[in-house]
PyMOL CGO cylinders between C-alpha atoms (Angstrom):
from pymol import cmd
from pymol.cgo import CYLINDER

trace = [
    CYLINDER, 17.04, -14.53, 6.68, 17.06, -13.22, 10.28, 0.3, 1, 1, 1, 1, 1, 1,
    CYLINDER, 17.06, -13.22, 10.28, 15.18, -14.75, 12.99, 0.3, 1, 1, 1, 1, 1, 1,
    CYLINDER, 15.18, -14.75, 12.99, 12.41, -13.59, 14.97, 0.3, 1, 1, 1, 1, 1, 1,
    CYLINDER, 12.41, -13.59, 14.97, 13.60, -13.90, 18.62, 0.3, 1, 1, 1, 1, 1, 1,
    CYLINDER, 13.60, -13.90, 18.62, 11.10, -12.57, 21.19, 0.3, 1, 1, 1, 1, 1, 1,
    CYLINDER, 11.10, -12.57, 21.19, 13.41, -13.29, 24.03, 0.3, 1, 1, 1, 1, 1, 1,
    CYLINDER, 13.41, -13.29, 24.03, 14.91, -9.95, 22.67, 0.3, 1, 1, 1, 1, 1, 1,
    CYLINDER, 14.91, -9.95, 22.67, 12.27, -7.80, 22.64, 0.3, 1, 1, 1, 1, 1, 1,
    CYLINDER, 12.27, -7.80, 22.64, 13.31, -4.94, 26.07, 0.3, 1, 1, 1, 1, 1, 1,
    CYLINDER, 13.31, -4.94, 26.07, 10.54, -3.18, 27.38, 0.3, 1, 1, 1, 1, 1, 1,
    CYLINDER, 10.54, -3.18, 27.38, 11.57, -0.18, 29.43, 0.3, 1, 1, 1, 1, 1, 1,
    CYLINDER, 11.57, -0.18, 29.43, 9.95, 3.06, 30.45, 0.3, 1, 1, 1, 1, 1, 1,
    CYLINDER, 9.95, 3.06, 30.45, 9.86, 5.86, 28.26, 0.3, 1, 1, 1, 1, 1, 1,
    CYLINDER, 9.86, 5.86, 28.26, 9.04, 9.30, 29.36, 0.3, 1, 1, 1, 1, 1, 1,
    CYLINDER, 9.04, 9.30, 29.36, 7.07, 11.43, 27.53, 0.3, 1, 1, 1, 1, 1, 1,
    CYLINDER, 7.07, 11.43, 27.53, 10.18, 13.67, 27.12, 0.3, 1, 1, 1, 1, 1, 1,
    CYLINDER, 10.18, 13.67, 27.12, 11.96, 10.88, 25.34, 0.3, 1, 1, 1, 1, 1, 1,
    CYLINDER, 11.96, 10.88, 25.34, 9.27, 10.18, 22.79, 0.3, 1, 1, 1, 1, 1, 1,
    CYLINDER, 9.27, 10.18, 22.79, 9.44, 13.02, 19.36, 0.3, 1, 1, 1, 1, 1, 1,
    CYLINDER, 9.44, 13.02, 19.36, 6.11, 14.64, 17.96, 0.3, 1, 1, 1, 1, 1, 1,
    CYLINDER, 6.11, 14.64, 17.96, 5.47, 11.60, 15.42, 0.3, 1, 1, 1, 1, 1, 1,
    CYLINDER, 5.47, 11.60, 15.42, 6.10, 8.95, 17.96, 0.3, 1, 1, 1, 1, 1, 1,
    CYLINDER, 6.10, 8.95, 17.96, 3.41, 10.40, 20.47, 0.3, 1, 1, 1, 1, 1, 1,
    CYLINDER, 3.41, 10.40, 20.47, 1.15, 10.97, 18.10, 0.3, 1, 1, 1, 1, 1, 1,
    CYLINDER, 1.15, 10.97, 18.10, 1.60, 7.48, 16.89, 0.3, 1, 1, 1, 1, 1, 1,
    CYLINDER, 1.60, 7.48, 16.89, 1.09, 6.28, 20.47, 0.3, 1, 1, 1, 1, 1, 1,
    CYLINDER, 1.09, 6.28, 20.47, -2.12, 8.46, 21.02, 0.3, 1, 1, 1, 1, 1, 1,
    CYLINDER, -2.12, 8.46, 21.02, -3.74, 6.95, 17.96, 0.3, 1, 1, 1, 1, 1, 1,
    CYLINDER, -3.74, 6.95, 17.96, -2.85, 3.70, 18.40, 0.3, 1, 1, 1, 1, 1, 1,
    CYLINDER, -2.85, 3.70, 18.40, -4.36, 3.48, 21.58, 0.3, 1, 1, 1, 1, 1, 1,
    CYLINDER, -4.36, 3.48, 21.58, -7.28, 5.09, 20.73, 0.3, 1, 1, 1, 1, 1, 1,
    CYLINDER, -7.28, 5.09, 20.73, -7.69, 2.19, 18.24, 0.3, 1, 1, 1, 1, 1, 1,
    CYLINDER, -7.69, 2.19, 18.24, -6.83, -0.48, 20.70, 0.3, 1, 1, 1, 1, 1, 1,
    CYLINDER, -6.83, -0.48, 20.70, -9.18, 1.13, 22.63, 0.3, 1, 1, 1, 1, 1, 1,
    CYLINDER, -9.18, 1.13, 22.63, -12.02, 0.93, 19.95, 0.3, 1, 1, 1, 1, 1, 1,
    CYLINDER, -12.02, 0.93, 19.95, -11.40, -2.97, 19.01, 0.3, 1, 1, 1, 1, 1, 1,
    CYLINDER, -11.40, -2.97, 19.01, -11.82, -3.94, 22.50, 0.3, 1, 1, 1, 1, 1, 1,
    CYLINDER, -11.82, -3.94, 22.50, -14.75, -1.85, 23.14, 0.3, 1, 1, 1, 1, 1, 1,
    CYLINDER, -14.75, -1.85, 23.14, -16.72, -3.21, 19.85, 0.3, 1, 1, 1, 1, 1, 1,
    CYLINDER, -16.72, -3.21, 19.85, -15.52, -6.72, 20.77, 0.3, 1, 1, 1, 1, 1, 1,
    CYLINDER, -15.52, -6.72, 20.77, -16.85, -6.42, 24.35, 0.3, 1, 1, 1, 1, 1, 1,
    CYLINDER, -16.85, -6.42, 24.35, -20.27, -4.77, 23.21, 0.3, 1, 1, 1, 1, 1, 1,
    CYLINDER, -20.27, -4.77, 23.21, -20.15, -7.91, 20.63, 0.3, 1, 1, 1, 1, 1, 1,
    CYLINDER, -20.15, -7.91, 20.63, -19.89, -10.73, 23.15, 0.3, 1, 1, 1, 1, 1, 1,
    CYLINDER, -19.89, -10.73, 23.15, -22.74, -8.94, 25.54, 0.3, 1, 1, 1, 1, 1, 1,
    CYLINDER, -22.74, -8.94, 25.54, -24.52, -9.87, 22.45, 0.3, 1, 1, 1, 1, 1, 1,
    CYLINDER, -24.52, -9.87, 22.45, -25.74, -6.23, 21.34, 0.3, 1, 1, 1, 1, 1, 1,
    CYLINDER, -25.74, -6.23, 21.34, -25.11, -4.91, 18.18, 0.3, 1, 1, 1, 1, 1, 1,
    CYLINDER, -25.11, -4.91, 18.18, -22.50, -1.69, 19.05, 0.3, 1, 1, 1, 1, 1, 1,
    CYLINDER, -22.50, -1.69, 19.05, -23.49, 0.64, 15.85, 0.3, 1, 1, 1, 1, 1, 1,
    CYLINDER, -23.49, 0.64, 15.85, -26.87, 0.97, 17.03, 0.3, 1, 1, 1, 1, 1, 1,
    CYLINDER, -26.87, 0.97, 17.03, -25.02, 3.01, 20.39, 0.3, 1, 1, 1, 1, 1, 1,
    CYLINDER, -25.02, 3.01, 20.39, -24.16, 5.25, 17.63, 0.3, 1, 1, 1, 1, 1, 1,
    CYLINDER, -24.16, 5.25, 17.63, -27.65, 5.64, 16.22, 0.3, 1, 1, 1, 1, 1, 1,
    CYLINDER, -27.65, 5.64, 16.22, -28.04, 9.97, 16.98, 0.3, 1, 1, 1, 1, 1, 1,
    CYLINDER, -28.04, 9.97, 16.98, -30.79, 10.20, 19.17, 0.3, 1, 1, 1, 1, 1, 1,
    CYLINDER, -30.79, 10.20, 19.17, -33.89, 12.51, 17.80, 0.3, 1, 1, 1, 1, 1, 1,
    CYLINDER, -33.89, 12.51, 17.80, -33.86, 15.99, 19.30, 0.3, 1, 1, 1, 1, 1, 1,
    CYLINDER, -33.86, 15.99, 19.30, -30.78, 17.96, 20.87, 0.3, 1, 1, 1, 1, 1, 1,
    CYLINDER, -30.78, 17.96, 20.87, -31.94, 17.47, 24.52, 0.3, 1, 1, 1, 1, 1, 1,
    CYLINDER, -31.94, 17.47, 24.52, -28.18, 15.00, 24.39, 0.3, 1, 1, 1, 1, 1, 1,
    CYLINDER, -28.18, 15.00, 24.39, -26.58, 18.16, 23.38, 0.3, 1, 1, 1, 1, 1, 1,
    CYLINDER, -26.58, 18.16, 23.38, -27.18, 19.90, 26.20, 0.3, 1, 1, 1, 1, 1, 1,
    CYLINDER, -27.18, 19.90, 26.20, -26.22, 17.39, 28.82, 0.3, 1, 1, 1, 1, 1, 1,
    CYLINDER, -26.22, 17.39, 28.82, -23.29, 16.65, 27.26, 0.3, 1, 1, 1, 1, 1, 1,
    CYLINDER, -23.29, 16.65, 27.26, -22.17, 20.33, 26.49, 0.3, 1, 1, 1, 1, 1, 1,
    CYLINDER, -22.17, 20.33, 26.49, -23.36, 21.32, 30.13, 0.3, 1, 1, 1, 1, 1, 1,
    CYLINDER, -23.36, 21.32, 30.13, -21.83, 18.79, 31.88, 0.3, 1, 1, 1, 1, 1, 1,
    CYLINDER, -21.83, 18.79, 31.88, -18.32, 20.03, 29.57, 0.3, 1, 1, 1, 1, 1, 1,
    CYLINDER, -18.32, 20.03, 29.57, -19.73, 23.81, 30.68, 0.3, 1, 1, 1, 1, 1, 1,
    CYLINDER, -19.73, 23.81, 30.68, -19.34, 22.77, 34.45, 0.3, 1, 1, 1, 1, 1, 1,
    CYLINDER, -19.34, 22.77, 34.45, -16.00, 20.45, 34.30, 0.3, 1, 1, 1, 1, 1, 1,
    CYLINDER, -16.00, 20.45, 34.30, -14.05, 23.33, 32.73, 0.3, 1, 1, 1, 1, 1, 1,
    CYLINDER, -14.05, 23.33, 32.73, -15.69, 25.56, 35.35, 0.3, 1, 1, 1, 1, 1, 1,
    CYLINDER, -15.69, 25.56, 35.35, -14.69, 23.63, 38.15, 0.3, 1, 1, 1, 1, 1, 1,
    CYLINDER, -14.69, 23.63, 38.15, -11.00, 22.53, 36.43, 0.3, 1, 1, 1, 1, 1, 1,
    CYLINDER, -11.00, 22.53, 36.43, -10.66, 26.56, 36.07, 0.3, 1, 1, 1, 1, 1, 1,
    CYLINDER, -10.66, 26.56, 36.07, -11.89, 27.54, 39.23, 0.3, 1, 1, 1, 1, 1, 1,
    CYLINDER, -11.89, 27.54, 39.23, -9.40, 24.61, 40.78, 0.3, 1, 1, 1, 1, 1, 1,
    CYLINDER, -9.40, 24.61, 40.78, -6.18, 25.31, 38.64, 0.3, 1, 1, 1, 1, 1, 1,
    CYLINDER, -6.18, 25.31, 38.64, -6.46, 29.00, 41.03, 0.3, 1, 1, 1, 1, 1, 1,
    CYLINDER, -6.46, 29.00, 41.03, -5.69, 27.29, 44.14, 0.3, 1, 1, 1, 1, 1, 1,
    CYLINDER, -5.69, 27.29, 44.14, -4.06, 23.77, 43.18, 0.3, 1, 1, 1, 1, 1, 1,
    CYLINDER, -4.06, 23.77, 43.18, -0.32, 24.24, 42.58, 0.3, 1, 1, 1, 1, 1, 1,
    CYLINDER, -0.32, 24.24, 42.58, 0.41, 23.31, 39.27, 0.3, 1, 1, 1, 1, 1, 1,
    CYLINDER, 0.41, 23.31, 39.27, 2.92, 20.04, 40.66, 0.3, 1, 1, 1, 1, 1, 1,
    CYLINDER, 2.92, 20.04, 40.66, -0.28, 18.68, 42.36, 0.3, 1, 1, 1, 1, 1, 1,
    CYLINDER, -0.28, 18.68, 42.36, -1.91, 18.81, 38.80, 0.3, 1, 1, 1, 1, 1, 1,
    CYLINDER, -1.91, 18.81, 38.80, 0.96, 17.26, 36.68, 0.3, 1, 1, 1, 1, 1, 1,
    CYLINDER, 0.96, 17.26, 36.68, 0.30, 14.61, 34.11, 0.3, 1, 1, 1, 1, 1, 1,
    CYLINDER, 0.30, 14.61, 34.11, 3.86, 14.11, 32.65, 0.3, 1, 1, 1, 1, 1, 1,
    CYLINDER, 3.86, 14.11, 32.65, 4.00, 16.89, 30.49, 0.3, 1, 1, 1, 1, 1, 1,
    CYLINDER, 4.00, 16.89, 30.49, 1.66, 14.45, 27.99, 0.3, 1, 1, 1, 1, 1, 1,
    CYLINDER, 1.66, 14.45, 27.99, -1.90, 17.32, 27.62, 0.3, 1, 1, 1, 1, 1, 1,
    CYLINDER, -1.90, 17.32, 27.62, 1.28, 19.71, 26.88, 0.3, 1, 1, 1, 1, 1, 1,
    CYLINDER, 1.28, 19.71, 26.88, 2.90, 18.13, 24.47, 0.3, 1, 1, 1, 1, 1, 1,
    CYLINDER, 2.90, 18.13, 24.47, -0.13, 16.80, 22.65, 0.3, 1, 1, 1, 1, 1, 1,
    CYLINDER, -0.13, 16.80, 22.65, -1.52, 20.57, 22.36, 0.3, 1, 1, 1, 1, 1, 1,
    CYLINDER, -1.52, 20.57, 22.36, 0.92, 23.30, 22.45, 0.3, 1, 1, 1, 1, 1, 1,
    CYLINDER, 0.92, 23.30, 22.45, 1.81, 23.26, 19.12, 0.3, 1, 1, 1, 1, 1, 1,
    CYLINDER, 1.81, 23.26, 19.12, -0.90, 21.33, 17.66, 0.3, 1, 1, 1, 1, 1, 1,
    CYLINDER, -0.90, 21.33, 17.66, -3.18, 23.71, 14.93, 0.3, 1, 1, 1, 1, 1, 1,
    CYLINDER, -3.18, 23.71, 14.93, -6.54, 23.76, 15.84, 0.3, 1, 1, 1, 1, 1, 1,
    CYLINDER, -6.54, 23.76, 15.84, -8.50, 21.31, 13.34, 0.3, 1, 1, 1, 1, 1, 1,
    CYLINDER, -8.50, 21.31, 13.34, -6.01, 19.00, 14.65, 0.3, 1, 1, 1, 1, 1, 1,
    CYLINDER, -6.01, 19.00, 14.65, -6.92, 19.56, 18.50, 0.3, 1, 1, 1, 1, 1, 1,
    CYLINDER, -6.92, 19.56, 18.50, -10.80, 19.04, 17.59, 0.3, 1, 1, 1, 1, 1, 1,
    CYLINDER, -10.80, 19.04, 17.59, -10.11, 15.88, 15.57, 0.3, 1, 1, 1, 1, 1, 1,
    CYLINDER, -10.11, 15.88, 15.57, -8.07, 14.30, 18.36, 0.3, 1, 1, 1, 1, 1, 1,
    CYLINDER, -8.07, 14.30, 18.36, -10.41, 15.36, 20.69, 0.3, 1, 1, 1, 1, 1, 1,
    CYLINDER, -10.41, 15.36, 20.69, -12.89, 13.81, 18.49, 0.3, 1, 1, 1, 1, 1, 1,
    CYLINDER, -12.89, 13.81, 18.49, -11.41, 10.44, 17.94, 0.3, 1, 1, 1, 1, 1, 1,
    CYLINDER, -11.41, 10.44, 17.94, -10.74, 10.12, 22.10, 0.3, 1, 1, 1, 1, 1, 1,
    CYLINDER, -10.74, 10.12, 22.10, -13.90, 10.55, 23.11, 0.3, 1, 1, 1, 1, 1, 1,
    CYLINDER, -13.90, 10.55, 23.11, -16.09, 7.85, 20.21, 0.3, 1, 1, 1, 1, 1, 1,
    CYLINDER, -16.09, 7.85, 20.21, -13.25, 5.52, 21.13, 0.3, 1, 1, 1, 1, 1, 1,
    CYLINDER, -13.25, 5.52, 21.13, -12.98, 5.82, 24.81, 0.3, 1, 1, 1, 1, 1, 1,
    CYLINDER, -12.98, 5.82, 24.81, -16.95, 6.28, 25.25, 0.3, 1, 1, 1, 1, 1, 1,
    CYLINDER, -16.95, 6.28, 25.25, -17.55, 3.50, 23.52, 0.3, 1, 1, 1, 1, 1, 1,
    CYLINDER, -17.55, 3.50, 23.52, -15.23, 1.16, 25.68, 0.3, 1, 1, 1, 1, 1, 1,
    CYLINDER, -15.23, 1.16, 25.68, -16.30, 3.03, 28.70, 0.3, 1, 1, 1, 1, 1, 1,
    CYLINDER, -16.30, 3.03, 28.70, -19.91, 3.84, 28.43, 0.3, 1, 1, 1, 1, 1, 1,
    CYLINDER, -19.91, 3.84, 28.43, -20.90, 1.51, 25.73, 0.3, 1, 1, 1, 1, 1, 1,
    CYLINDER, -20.90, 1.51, 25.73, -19.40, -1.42, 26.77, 0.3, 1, 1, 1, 1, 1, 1,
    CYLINDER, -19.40, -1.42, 26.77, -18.03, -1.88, 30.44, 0.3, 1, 1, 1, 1, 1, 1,
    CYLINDER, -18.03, -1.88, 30.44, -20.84, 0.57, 32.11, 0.3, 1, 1, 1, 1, 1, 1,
    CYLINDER, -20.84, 0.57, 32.11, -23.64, -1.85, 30.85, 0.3, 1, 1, 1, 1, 1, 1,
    CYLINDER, -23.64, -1.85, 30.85, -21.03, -4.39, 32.31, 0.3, 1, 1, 1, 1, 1, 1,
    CYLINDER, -21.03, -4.39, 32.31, -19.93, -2.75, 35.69, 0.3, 1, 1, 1, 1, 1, 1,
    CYLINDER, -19.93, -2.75, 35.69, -22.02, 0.25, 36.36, 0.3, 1, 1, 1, 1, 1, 1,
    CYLINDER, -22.02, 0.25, 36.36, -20.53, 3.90, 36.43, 0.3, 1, 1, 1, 1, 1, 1,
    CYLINDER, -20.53, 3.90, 36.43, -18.81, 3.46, 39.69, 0.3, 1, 1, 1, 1, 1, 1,
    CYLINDER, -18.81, 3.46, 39.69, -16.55, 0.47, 38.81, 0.3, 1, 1, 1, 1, 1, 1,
    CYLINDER, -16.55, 0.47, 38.81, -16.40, 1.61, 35.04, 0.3, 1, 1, 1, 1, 1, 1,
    CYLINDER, -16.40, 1.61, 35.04, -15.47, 5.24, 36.65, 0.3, 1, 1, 1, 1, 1, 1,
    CYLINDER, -15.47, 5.24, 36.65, -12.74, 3.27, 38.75, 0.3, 1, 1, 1, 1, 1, 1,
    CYLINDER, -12.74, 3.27, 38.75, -11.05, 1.94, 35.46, 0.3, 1, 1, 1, 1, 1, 1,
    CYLINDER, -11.05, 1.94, 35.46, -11.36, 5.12, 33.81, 0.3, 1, 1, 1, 1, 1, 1,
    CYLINDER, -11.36, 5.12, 33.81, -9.00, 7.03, 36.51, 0.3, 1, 1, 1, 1, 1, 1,
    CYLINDER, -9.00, 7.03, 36.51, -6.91, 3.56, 36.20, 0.3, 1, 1, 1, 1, 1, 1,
    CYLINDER, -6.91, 3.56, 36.20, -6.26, 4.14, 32.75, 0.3, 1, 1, 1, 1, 1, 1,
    CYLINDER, -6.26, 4.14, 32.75, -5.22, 7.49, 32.67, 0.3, 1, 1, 1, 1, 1, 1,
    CYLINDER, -5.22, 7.49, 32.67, -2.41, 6.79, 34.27, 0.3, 1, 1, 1, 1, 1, 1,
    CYLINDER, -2.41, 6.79, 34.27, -0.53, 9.93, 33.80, 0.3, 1, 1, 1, 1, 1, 1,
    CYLINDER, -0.53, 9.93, 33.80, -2.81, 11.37, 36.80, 0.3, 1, 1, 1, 1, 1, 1,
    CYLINDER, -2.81, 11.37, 36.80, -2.36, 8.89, 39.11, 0.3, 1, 1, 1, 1, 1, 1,
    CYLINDER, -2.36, 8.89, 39.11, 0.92, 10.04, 40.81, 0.3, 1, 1, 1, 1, 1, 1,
    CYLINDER, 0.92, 10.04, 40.81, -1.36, 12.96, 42.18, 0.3, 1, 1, 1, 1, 1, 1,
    CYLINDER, -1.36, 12.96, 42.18, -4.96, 12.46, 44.04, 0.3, 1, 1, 1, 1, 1, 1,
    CYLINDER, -4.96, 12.46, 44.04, -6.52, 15.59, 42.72, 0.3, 1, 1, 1, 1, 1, 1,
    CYLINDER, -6.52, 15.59, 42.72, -6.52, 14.99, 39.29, 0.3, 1, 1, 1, 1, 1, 1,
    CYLINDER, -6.52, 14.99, 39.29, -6.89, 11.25, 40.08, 0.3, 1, 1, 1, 1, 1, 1,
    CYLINDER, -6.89, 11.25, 40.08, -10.42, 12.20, 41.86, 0.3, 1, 1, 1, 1, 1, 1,
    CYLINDER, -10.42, 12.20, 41.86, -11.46, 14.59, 38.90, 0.3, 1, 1, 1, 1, 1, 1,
    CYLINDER, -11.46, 14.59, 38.90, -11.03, 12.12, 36.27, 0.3, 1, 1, 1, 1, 1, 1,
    CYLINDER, -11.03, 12.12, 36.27, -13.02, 9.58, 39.01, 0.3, 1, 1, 1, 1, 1, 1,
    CYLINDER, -13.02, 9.58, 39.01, -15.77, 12.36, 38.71, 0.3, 1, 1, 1, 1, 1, 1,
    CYLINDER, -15.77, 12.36, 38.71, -15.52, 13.57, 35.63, 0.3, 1, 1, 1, 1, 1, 1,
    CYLINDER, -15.52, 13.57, 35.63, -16.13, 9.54, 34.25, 0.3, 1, 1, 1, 1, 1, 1,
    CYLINDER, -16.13, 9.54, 34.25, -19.01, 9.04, 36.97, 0.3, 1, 1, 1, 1, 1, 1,
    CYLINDER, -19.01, 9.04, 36.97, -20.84, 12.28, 35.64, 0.3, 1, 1, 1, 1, 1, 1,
    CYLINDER, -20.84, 12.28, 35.64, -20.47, 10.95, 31.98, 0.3, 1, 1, 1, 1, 1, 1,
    CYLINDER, -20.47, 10.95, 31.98, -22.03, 7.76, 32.98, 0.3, 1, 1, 1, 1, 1, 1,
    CYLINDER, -22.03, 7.76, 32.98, -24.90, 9.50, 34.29, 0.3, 1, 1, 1, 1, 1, 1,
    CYLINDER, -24.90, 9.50, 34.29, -25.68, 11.23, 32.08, 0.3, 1, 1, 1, 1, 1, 1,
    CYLINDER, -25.68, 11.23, 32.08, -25.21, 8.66, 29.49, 0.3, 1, 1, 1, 1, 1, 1,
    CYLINDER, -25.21, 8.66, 29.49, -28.22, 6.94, 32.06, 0.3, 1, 1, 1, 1, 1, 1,
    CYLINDER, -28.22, 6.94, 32.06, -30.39, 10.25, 32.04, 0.3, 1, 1, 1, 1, 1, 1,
    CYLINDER, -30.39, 10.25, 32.04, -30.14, 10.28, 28.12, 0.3, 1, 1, 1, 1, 1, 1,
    CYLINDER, -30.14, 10.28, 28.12, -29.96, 6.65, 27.12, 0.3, 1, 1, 1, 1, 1, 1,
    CYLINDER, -29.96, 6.65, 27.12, -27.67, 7.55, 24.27, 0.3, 1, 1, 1, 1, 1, 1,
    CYLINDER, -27.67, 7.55, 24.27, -23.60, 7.18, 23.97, 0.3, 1, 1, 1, 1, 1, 1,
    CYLINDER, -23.60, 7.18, 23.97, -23.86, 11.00, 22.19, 0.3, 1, 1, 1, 1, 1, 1,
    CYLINDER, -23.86, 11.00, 22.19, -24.45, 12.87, 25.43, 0.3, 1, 1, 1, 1, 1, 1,
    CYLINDER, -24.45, 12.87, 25.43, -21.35, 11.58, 26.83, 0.3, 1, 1, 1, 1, 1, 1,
    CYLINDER, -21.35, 11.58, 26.83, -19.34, 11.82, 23.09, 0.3, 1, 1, 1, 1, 1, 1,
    CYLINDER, -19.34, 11.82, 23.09, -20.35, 15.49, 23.04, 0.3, 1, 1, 1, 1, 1, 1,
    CYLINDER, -20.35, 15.49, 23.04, -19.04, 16.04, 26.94, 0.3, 1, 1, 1, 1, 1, 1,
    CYLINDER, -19.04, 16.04, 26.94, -15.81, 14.50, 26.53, 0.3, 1, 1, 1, 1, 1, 1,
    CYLINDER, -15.81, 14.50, 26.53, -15.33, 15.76, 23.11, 0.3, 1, 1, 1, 1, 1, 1,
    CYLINDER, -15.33, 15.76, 23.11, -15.95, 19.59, 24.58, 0.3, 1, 1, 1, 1, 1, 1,
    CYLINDER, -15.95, 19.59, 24.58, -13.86, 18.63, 27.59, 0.3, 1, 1, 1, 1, 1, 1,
    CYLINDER, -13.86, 18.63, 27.59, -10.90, 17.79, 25.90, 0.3, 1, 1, 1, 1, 1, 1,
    CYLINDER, -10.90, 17.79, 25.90, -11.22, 20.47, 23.14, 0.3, 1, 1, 1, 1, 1, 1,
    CYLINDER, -11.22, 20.47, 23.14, -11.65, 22.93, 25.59, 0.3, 1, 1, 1, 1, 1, 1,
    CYLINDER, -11.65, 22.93, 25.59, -8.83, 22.08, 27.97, 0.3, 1, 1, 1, 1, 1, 1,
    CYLINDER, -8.83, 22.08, 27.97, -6.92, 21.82, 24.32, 0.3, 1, 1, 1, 1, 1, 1,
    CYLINDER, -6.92, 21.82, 24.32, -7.36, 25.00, 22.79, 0.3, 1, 1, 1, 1, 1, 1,
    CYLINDER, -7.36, 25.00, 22.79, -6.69, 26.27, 26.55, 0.3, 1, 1, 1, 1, 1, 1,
    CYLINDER, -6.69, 26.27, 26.55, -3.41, 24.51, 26.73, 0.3, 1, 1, 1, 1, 1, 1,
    CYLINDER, -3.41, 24.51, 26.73, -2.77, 25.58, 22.95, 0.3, 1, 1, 1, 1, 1, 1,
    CYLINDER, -2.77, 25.58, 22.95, -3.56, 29.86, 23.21, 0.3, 1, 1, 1, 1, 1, 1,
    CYLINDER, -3.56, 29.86, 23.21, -2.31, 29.98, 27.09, 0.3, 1, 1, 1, 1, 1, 1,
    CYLINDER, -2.31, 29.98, 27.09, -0.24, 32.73, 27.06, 0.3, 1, 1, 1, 1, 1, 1,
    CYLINDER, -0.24, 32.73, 27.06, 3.70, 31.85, 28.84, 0.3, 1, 1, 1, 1, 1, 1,
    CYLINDER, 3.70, 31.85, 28.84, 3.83, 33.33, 32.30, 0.3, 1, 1, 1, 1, 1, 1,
]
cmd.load_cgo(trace, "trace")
């Protein structure tokens, strides 16, 4: 029997060009789930139970924060993408090659999945930590792919302050799930019918 040696384990750095459909899909998803163990595990230790942040409020007053606030950051994003040149907006090629091919009920169920797993780490557990601005500061960290350019670097800064305020204004992690979840579908199906120029 072989081994285990983890002195031969090579990390290098893979472009997204270098990784096939399966793989980053594979990679999505299994951060996304990273993502949800340490969020749960975090809301744990603070000592609060983190299925009750998932309790749906009464009324649809969430709804409409979150779907405005998704209403406005497509505005803007649309509005920008006019006058930005596309370079300054790059992520990689990643929002590309997650949605150009994808069939819709696949766009809304990863766009879904991101935003209970990354609102729960985010708003659930390191905004009752941190506060929005810090939280909003790790957000932008995270998504990495924008960080080579300032532009998208200070919308996703935004974008992540504005769902933890309104996450404050509604006292429930739904308003920001909706948001993101409309954000991301949005900017999806966008990405998905965009015609080739």
């Amino acid at each position: 029997m072989k081994k285990f040696d983890i002195k031969n384990i090579k990390i290098r750095k893979v472009s997204v060009d270098e990784l096939d459909d399966r793989m980053l899909l594979m990679n999505l998803y299994l951060t996304q789930v990273l993502t949800l163990i340490i969020g749960l595990a975090w809301i744990f230790f603070q000592g609060r139970n983190p299925f009750s942040l998932l309790a749906v409020p009464e009324g649809s007053a969430f709804l409409y924060w979150g779907f405005g606030l998704a209403a406005a950051v497509v505005a803007v994003d649309l509005i920008l993408s006019r006058w930005i040149p596309e370079e300054a907006a790059d992520d990689g090629g990643v929002n590309e090659r997650l949605f150009r091919r994808r069939p819709v009920w696949h766009i809304l169920v990863i766009s879904f999945i991101v935003a209970v797993c990354e609102e729960m780490l985010f708003r659930g557990a390191l905004q009752h930590a941190f506060g929005p601005y810090w939280t909003s500061i790790l957000f932008a960290a995270i998504h990495v792919r924008y960080l080579r350019h300032w532009i998208p670097t200070g919308l996703v800064f935004s974008i992540s302050y504005a769902l933890g305020w309104i996450y404050i204004q509604t006292d429930t992690l739904w308003a920001p799930i909706a948001a993101h979840f409309a954000i991301d579908m949005v900017m999806g199906l966008i990405i998905r019918f965009r015609r080739e120029t």
